[in-house]
C-alpha positions in Angstrom: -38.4 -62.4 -18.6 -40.2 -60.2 -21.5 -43.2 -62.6 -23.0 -42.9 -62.8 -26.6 -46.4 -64.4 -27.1 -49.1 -62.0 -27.4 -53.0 -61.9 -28.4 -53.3 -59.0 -29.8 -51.1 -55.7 -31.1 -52.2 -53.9 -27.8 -51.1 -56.3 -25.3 -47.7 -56.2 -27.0 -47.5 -52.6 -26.7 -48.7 -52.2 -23.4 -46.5 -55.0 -21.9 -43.8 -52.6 -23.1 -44.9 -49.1 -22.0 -47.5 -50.1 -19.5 -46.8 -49.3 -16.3 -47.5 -46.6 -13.9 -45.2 -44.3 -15.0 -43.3 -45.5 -18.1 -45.9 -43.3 -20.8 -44.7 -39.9 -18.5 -40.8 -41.1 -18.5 -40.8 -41.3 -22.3 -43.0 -38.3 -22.5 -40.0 -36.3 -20.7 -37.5 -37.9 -22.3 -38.9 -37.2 -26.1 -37.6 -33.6 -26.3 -33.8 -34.5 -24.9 -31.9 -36.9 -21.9 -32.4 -35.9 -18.6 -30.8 -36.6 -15.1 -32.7 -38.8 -12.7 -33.4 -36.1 -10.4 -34.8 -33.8 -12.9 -36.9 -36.4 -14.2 -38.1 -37.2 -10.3 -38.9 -33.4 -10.8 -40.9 -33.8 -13.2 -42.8 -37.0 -11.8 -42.8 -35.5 -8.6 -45.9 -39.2 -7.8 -43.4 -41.4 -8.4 -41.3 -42.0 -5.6 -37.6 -42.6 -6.0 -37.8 -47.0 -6.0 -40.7 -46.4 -8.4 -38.8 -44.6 -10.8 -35.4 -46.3 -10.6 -37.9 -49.5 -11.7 -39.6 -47.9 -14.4 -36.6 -46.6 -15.9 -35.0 -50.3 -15.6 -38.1 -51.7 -17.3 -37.5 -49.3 -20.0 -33.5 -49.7 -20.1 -34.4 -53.5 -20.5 -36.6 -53.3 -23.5 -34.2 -51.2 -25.2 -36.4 -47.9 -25.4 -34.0 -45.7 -22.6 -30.9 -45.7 -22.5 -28.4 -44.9 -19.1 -25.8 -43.4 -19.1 -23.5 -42.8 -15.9 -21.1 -39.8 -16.0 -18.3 -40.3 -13.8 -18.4 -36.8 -11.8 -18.5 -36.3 -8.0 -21.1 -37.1 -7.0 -21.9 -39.2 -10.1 -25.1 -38.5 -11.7 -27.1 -40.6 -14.2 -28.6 -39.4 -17.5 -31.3 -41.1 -19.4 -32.3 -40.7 -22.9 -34.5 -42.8 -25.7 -33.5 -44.8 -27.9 -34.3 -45.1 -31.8 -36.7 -47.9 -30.0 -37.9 -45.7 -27.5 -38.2 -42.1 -30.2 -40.5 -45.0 -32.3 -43.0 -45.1 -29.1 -43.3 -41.3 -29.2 -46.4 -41.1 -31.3 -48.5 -43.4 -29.2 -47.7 -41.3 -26.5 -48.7 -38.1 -28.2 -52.0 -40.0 -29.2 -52.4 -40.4 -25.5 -51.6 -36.7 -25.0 -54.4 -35.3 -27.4 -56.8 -37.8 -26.0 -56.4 -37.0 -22.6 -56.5 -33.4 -23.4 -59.8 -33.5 -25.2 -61.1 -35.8 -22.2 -60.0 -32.9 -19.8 -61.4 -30.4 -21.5 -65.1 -32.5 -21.6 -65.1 -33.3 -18.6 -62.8 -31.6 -15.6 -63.9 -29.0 -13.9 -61.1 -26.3 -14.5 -61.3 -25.1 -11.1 -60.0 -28.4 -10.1 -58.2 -29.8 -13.2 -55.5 -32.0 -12.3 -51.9 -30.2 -14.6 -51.1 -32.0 -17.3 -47.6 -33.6 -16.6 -46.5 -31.4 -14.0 -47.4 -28.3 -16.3 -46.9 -29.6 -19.9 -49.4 -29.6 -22.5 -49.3 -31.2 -25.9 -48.3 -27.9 -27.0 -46.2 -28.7 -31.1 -42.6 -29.0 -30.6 -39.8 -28.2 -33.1 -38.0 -30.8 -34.8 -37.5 -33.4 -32.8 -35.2 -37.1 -32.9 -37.0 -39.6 -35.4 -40.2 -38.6 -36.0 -40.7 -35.7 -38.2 -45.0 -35.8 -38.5 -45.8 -32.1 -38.5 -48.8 -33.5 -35.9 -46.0 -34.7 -33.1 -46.2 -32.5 -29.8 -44.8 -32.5 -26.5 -44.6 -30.9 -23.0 -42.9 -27.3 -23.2 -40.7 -26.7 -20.6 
């Protein structure tokens, strides 16, 4: 059961996308939907019971949504919502943050890859938000 009595701003936005790996499904997910498996790709940390709870989390609180396509084998597609595009800033906040904090700090020898190889690199137009400062993994 989602609370719906909060302290502050923060703890309401954080007991939406906190999580392990919720702020990296939605990061994927900004630029278009994508299978589970490529998205298990692309969060190669989060094992497959991990993710399949994540994504339910997020399918829950109405910021993913699933979508089953009835092939053989079936495979699953997940996308975001209006909900889940209106999150995308925050997450692009975290992006530039984390970047700076990499560049200050990290060694580049032994840098850990931003999101499997992405960088907050400017995307093209993109679902919802149209801020000229929105960017996004390429790839």
């Amino acid at each position: 059961m989602m609370q719906t009595q909060f302290s502050c701003p923060v703890e309401a936005t954080l007991s939406l996308i906190g999580g392990k790996y919720k702020p990296l499904i939605l990061w994927h997910l900004a630029d278009r939907p994508l299978h589970y498996m490529e998205l298990q790709r692309r969060i190669p940390r989060a094992g497959p019971k991990m993710l399949s709870q994540q994504l339910r989390s997020l399918e829950d609180c109405g910021m993913v949504h699933r979508e089953v396509i009835p092939e053989k084998p079936p495979k699953t597609v997940y996308s975001l919502t209006p909900f889940g595009e209106s999150v995308i800033p925050v997450i692009d906040a975290m992006c530039q943050w984390g970047s700076a904090w990499l560049e200050e700090t990290a060694d580049p020898v032994t840098a850990p890859s931003r999101c499997a190889g992405a960088s907050c690199a400017p995307r093209g137009t993109g679902p919802a938000v149209s801020e000229p400062s929105r960017r996004r993994p390429e790839g």
